[in-house]
Structures are given as structure tokens and as C-alpha cells.
C-alpha positions as CSV (number, residue, x, y, z in Angstrom):
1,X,9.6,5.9,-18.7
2,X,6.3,5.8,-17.4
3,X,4.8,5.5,-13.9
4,X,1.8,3.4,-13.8
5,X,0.3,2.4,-10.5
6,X,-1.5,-0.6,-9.9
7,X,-5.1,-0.7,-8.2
8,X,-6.0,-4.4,-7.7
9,X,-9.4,-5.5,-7.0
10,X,-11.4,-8.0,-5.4
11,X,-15.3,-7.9,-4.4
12,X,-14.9,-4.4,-5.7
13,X,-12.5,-2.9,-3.2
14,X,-8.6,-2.1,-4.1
15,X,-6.3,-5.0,-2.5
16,X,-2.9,-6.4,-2.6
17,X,-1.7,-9.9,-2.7
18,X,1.6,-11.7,-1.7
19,X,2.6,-13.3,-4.4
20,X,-0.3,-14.1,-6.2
21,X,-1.9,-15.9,-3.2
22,X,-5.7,-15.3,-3.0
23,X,-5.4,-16.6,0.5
24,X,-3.0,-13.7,1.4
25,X,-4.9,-10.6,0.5
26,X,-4.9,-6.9,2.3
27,X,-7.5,-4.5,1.5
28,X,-6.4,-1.1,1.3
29,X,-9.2,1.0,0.3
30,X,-13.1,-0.1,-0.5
31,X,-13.1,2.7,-3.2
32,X,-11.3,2.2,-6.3
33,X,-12.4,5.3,-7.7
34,X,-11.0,7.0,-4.7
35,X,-7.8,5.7,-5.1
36,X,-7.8,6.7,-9.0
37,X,-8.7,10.4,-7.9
38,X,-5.4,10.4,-5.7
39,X,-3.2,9.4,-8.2
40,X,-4.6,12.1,-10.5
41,X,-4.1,14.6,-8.1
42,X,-0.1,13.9,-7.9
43,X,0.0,14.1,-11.5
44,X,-0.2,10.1,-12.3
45,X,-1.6,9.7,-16.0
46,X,-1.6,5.6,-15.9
47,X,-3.7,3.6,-14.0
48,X,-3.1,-0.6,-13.7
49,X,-6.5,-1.6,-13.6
50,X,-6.5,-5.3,-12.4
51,X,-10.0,-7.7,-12.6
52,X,-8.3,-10.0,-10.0
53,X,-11.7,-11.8,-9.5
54,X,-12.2,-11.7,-13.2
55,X,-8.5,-13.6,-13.4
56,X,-10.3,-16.0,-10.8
57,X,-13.4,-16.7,-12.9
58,X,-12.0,-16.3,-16.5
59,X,-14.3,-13.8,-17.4
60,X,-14.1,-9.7,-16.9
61,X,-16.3,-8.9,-13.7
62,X,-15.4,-5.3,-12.7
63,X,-16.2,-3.6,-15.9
64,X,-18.1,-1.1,-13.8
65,X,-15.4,0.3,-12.1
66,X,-13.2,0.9,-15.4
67,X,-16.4,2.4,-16.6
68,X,-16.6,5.0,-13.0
69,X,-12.6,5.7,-13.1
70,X,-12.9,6.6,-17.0
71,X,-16.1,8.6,-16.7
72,X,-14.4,10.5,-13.8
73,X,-10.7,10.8,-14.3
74,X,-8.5,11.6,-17.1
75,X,-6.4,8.5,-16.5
76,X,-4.3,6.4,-19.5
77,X,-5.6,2.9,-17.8
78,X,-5.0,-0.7,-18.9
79,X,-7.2,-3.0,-18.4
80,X,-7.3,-7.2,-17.0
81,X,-7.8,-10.0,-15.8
82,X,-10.4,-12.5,-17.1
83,X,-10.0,-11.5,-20.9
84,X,-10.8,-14.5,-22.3
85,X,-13.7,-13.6,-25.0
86,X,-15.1,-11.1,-28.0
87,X,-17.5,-9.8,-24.6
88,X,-14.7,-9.5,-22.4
89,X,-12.3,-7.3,-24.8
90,X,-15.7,-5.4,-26.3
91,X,-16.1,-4.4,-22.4
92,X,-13.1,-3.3,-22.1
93,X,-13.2,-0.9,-24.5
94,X,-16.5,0.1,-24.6
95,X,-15.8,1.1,-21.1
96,X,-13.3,3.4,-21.3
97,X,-10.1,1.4,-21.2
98,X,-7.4,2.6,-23.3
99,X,-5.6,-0.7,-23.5
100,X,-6.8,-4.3,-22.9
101,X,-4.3,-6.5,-20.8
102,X,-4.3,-10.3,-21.6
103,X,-2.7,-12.9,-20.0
104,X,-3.8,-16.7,-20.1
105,X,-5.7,-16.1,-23.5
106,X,-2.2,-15.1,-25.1
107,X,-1.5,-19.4,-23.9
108,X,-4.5,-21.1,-24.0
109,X,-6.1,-19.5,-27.6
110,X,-3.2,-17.3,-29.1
111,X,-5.4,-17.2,-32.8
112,X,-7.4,-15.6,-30.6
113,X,-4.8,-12.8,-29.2
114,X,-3.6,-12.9,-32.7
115,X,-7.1,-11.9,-34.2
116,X,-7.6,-8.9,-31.4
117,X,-4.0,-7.9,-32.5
118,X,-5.1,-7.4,-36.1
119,X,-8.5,-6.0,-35.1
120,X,-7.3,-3.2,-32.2
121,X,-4.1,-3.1,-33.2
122,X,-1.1,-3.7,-31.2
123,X,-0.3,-0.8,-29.1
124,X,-4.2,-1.2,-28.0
125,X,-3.1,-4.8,-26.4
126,X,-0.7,-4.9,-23.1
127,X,0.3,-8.7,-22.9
128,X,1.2,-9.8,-19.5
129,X,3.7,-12.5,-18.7
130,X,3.7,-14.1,-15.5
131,X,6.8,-15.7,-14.3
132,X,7.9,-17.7,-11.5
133,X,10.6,-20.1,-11.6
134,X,11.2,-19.7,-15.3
135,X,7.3,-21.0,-15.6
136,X,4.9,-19.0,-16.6
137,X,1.8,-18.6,-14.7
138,X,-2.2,-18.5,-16.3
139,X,-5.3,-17.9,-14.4
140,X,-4.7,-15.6,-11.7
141,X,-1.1,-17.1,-11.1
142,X,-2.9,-20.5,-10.0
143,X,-1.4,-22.7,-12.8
144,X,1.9,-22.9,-14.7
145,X,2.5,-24.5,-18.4
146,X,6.0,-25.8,-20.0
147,X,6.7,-23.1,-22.2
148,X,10.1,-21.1,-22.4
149,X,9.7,-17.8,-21.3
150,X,11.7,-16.1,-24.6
151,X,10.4,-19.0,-27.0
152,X,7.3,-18.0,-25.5
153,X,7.6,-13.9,-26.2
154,X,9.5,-14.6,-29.5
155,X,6.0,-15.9,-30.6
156,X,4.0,-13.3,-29.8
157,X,6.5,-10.2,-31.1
158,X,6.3,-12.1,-34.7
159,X,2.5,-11.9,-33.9
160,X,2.5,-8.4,-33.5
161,X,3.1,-7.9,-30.0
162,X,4.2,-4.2,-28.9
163,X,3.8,-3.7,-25.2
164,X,4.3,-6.4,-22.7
165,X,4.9,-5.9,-18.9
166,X,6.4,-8.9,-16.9
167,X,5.7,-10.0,-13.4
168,X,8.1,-12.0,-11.5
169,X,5.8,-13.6,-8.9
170,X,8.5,-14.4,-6.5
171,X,9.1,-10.7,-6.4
172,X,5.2,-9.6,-5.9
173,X,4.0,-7.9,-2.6
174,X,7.3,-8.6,-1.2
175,X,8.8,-5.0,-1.6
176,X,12.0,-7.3,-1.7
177,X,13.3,-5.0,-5.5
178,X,12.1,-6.1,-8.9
179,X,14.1,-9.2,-10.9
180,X,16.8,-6.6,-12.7
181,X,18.6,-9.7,-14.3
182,X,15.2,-10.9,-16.3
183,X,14.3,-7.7,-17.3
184,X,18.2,-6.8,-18.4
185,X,17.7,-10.0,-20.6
186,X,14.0,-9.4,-22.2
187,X,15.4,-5.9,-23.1
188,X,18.9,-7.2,-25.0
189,X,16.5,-9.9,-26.6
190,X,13.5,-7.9,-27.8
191,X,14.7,-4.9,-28.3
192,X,11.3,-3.6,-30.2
193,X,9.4,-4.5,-27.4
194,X,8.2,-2.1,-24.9
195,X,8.9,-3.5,-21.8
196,X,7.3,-2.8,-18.3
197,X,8.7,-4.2,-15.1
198,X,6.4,-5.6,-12.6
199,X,7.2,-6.3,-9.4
200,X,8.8,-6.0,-5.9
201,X,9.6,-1.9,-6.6
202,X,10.1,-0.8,-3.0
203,X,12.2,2.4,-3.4
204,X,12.8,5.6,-6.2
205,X,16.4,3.8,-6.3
206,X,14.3,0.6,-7.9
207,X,13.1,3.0,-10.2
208,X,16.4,4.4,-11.0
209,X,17.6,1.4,-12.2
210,X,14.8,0.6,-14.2
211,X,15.2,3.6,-16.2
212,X,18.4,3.1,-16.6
213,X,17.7,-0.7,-18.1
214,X,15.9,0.7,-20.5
215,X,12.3,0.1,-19.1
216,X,9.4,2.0,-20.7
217,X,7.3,2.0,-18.0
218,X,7.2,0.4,-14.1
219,X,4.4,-0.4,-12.5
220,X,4.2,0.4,-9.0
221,X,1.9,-0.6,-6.1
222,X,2.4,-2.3,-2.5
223,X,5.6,0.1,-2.3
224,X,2.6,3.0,-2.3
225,X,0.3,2.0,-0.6
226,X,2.9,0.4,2.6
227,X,4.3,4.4,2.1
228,X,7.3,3.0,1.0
229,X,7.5,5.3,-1.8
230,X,4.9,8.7,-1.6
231,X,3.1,10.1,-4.3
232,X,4.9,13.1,-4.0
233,X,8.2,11.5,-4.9
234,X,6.9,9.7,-8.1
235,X,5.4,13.1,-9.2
236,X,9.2,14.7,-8.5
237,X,10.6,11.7,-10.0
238,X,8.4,12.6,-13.5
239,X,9.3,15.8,-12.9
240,X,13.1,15.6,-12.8
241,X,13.0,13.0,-15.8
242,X,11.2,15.1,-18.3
243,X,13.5,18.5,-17.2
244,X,16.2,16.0,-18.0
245,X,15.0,15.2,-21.2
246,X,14.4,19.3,-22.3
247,X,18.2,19.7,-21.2
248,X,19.5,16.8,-23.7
């Protein structure tokens, strides 16, 4: 299972919501690339990039900080937020993102998520579903649409779909543990899917459990930087797992 950490941004600068709200934002570094050199040093190979201002606007806006964290670390990182044209995607890319993440686009034009399936491929796109209430959120987690969730993800696996990661807003910036149940259900469902969990991770025991879901990756962030989980412990987490696996 991978550990991916998150780095949010907004005006530039690495932040956290609560829950999506714009309105409820703490700033916990005003260098992203900073940040990205940390994780690298404790042995973190994925990087959550997050364009939360491109989410805003519907169009990427921090393609220059992809660029600087690519150019300057060896980083695995995914890409979003504001992915919502041929320029956005192309930036992505062209900028040394490994993996585009799209959101709204995959509700509001899915020919369109269907044609950058077929062009990149689908391991090259990481959709993200947005969930709160059962409804899934578009657009920075500022509007919700009428579509069942696993109607919803049943579409996009027959169109190609390989990696998703799913946020359950109610969960986000809480630190109150991730939605076990949901993911537990995604997992039975779609069992070719590689699921992420997104979310409310406050402890390694969160983590645990993940793994133990079947998870392929978590994404972590408030839990790191509130030093509700260190660093060092992911890095021994990693650690532990892959000695595990050389046993077996």
C-alpha cells in the first residue's frame, strides 16, 4: 500500500481545509517545495499535489509549483484540481506530473475524461470522487449532483478507469478516522479498481486498517502536519510492510 501525502495549496502556500470549506483554511508552510523536500527526506515517494485555487476557478493555476517539486525532487506526484481542458491536462504533464487527477470533468464532460483515458492511458489518470452524504461533490467541494455513488464509479471502470482515490468530506481535516464502511464497500464492488482512501487518517492504527481493507494507497495530511502521525513513523510503517512482504 502506498503512502502519499497531501500538500494543498492556495495563493501558493501549503494549507489545509476543514471539510472542504474555503472559509476555514490554516496555512502551514508558504513553501511547497519545502514541504516536498521533507517528505523525500523520510523516504516518501508520492506527493498529492492539490491546485485547490485551480478547483476554485476551474482551470489549473499552480502549474509552477508541480513544475519546481518535479525539477527538484524525485517524487511519484499526482496532480489536481481545475482539470477541466486539453491546456490543463497538457500542463500537467508537460510539467512533471506523473498522474493527472480529475474530478468535476469526470461529471460535467465524461467524453472528455473518456478521450484523456484513451490518449494517456488509464493508470496516467487518478479520478477523484468526492463524497458527502452519499452526494458527490464538483468544483472544489462547493456543489453536489444526483448521481449514485457506485452507478456513478461503475461508469467510469467500464470507461477505463484504473485508480481512483475517494474523499469523504464529512471526514476531511477532522482527524476524526477515515469512512472504513464506504471504502470496505467500493473494494467488494470494484475489485479491479485501485482504491485510495482519503480522509480523516489521524493515527498508524487508521493506516493499519486500511491495509488490511485492501487499500492500495492512503493519502495522508492534516494527521502530519497537526504531528498526529511523524514522518518517522510512516517511513517505519513502509519499512515494516515491505520486510513483511520479503518474509511471505
Amino acid at each position: 500500500m502506498d503512502i502519499i501525502v497531501a500538500i494543498d495549496l492556495i495563493d501558493g502556500k501549503c494549507v489545509r481545509l476543514i471539510q472542504g470549506d474555503f472559509k476555514r483554511k490554516k496555512i502551514y508552510n508558504k513553501d511547497p517545495l519545502e514541504v516536498a523536500f521533507l517528505l523525500e527526506d523520510h523516504g516518501i515517494s508520492r506527493l498529492h499535489l492539490v491546485d485547490l485555487d485551480g478547483a476554485k476557478k476551474g482551470k489549473v493555476v499552480h502549474w509552477k509549483i508541480l513544475e519546481k517539486i518535479a525539477k527538484h525532487t524525485h517524487l511519484i506526484i499526482d496532480f489536481g484540481g481545475g482539470l477541466h481542458s486539453e491546456e490543463d491536462i497538457r500542463l500537467v504533464f508537460e510539467n512533471g506530473g506523473h498522474m493527472a487527477t480529475v474530478g468535476s470533468i469526470a461529471v460535467k464532460k465524461p467524453f472528455l475524461l473518456k478521450k484523456w483515458i484513451d490518449i494517456y492511458g488509464g493508470d496516467k489518470i487518478l479520478l477523484g470522487v468526492d463524497v458527502k452524504n452519499n452526494k458527490i461533490a464538483t468544483n472544489g467541494w462547493t456543489k453536489f449532483i444526483d448521481f449514485p455513488l457506485f452507478d456513478f464509479l461503475e461508469e467510469k471502470s467500464n470507461h477505463g478507469i484504473q485508480k481512483i482515490f475517494c474523499t469523504d468530506i464529512s471526514k476531511d481535516g477532522v482527524l476524526s478516522g477515515p469512512s472504513f464502511f464506504l471504502y470496505k464497500k467500493i473494494i467488494e464492488k470494484f475489485p479491479n479498481i485501485k482504491l485510495i482512501a482519503s480522509g480523516g487518517i489521524s493515527n498508524i492504527n487508521d493506516i493499519d486498517q486500511l491495509f488490511e481493507l485492501g487499500c492500495s494507497g492512503v493519502i495522508v495530511g492534516k494527521a502530519i502536519y497537526e504531528n498526529k502521525i511523524s514522518l518517522s513513523h510512516l517511513k517505519n510503517w513502509t519499512k515494516k510492510r515491505n520486510n513483511n512482504n520479503q518474509i511471505c
